[in-house]
C-alpha positions as CSV (number, residue, x, y, z in Angstrom):
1,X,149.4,21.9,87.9
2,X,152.4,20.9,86.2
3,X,153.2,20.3,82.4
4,X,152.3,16.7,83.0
5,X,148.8,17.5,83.2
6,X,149.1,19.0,79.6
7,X,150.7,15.7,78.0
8,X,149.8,14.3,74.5
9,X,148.6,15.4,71.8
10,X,149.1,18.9,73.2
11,X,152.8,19.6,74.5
12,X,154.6,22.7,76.4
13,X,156.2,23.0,72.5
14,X,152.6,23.7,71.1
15,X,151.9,27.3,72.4
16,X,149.0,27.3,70.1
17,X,147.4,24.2,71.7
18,X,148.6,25.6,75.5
19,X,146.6,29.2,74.5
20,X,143.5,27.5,73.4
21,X,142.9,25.4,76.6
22,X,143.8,28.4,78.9
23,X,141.6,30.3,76.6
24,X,138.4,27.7,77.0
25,X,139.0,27.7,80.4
26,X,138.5,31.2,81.0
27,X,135.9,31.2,79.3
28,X,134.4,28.3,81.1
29,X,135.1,30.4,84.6
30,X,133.9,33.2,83.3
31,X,130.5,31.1,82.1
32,X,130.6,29.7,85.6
33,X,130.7,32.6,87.7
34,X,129.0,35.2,85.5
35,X,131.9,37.2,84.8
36,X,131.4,39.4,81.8
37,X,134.0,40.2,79.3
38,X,135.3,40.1,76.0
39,X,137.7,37.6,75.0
40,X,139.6,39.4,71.8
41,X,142.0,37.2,70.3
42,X,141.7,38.0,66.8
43,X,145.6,37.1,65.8
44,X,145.4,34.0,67.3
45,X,142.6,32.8,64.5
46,X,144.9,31.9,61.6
47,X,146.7,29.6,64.1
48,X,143.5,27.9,65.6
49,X,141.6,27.3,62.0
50,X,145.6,25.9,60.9
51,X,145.4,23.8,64.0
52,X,141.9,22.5,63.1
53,X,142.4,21.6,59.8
54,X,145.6,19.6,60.9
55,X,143.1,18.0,63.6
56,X,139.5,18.5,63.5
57,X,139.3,17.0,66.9
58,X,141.9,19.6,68.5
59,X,138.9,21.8,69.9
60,X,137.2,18.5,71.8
61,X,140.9,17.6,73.1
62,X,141.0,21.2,74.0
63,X,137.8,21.5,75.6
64,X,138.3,18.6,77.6
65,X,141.7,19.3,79.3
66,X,140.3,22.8,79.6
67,X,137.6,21.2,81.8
68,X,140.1,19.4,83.8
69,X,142.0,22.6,84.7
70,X,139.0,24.0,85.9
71,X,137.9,21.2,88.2
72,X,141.5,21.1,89.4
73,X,141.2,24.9,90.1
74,X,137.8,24.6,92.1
75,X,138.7,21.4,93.6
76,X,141.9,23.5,95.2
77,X,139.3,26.7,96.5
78,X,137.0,24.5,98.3
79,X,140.0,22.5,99.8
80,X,141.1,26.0,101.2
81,X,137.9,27.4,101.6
82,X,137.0,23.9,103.9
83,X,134.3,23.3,101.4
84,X,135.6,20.4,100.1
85,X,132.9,17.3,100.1
């Protein structure tokens, strides 16, 4: 996946924005293959409520290039698994 993928609004200059869709997304996998764990980012807070009050659509923008990453991620496993439809 390259930085392409992670174009507008979000940027490889927003590290912020970068740790909050690799953040959803594990959680997402985790959700999806009933992985258990705890997800303790406690310093990152200040910078995610900041981000969301500069953008209260941020976490839907998040969420859904989050999404994507995951497809893409499955979508390569059952290419090299020969599961692919």
């Amino acid at each position: 996946m390259t930085s392409e993928f992670f174009e507008q609004p979000f940027s490889d200059s927003d590290p912020v924005a970068l740790r909050r869709i690799a953040e959803l997304g594990v959680a997402f996998l985790c959700a999806e293959f009933s992985i258990d764990g705890s997800i303790s980012h406690a310093t990152y807070i200040h910078d995610y409520l900041k981000l969301l009050e500069d953008d209260p659509k941020a976490i839907f923008t998040a969420a859904s290039k989050a999404q994507a990453a995951v497809d893409y991620l499955r979508q390569l496993i059952l290419v090299e698994t020969g599961r692919a439809a």
